[in-house]
C-alpha positions as CSV (number, residue, x, y, z in Angstrom):
1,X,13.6,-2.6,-6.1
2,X,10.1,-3.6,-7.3
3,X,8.2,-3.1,-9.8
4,X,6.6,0.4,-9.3
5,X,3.1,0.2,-8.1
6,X,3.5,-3.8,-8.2
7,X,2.5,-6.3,-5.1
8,X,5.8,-6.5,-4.3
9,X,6.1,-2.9,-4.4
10,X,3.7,-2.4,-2.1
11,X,3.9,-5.0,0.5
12,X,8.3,-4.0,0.4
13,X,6.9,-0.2,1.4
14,X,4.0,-1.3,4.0
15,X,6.5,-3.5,5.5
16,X,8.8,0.0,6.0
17,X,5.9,2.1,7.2
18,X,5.3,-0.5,9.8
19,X,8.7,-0.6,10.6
20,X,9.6,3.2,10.8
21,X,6.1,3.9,13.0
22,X,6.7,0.4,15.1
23,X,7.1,3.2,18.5
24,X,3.4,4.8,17.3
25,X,1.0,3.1,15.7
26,X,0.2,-0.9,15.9
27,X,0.6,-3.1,12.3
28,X,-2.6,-2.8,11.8
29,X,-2.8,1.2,12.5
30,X,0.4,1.5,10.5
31,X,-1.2,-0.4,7.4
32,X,-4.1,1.5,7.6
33,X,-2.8,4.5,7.7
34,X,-0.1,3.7,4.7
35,X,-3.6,2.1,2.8
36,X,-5.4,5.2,3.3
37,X,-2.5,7.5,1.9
38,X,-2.0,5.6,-1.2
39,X,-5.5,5.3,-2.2
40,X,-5.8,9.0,-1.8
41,X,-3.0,9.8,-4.3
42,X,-4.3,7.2,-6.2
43,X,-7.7,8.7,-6.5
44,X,-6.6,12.0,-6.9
45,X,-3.8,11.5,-9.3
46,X,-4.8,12.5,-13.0
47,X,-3.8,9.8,-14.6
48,X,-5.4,9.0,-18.3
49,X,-6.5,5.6,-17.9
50,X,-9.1,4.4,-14.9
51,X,-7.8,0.7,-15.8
52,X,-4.1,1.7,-14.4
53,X,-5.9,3.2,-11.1
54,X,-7.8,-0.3,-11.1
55,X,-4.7,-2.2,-10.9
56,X,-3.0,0.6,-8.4
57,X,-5.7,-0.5,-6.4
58,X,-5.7,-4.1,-6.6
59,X,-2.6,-4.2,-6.4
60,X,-2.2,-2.4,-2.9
61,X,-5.3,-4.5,-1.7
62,X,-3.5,-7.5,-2.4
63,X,-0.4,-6.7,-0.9
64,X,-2.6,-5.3,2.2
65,X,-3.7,-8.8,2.6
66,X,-0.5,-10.5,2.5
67,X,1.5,-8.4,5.0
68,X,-1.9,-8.6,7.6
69,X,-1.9,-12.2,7.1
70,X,1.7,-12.8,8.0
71,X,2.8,-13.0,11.6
């Protein structure tokens, strides 16, 4: 398992929520939907520092990138 909240973290769970919703939603849908969810815990989650939100953030961005990129 990855590193919590890492790239590979992220791109290993958007790669199961596509997966598990492959009969609903399209890759794209599914990674929205997965982005959208994250960010909103992210955001809403009272954690001390804004830098370690930052990185959340970045971090799920750039694993966003890489899954949509891949075919």
């Amino acid at each position: 398992m990855s590193e919590a909240f890492s790239v590979p973290y992220f791109k290993e769970n958007f790669q199961q929520y596509i997966e598990r919703n492959k009969d609903v939603f399209t890759k794209t849908h599914a990674m929205n939907a997965y982005y959208r969810s994250i960010v909103g815990t992210l955001i809403n989650d009272n954690l001390n520092k804004n830098s370690e939100i930052v990185r959340r953030i970045r971090n799920l961005e750039t694993a966003y990138i890489e899954i949509k990129n891949d075919n």
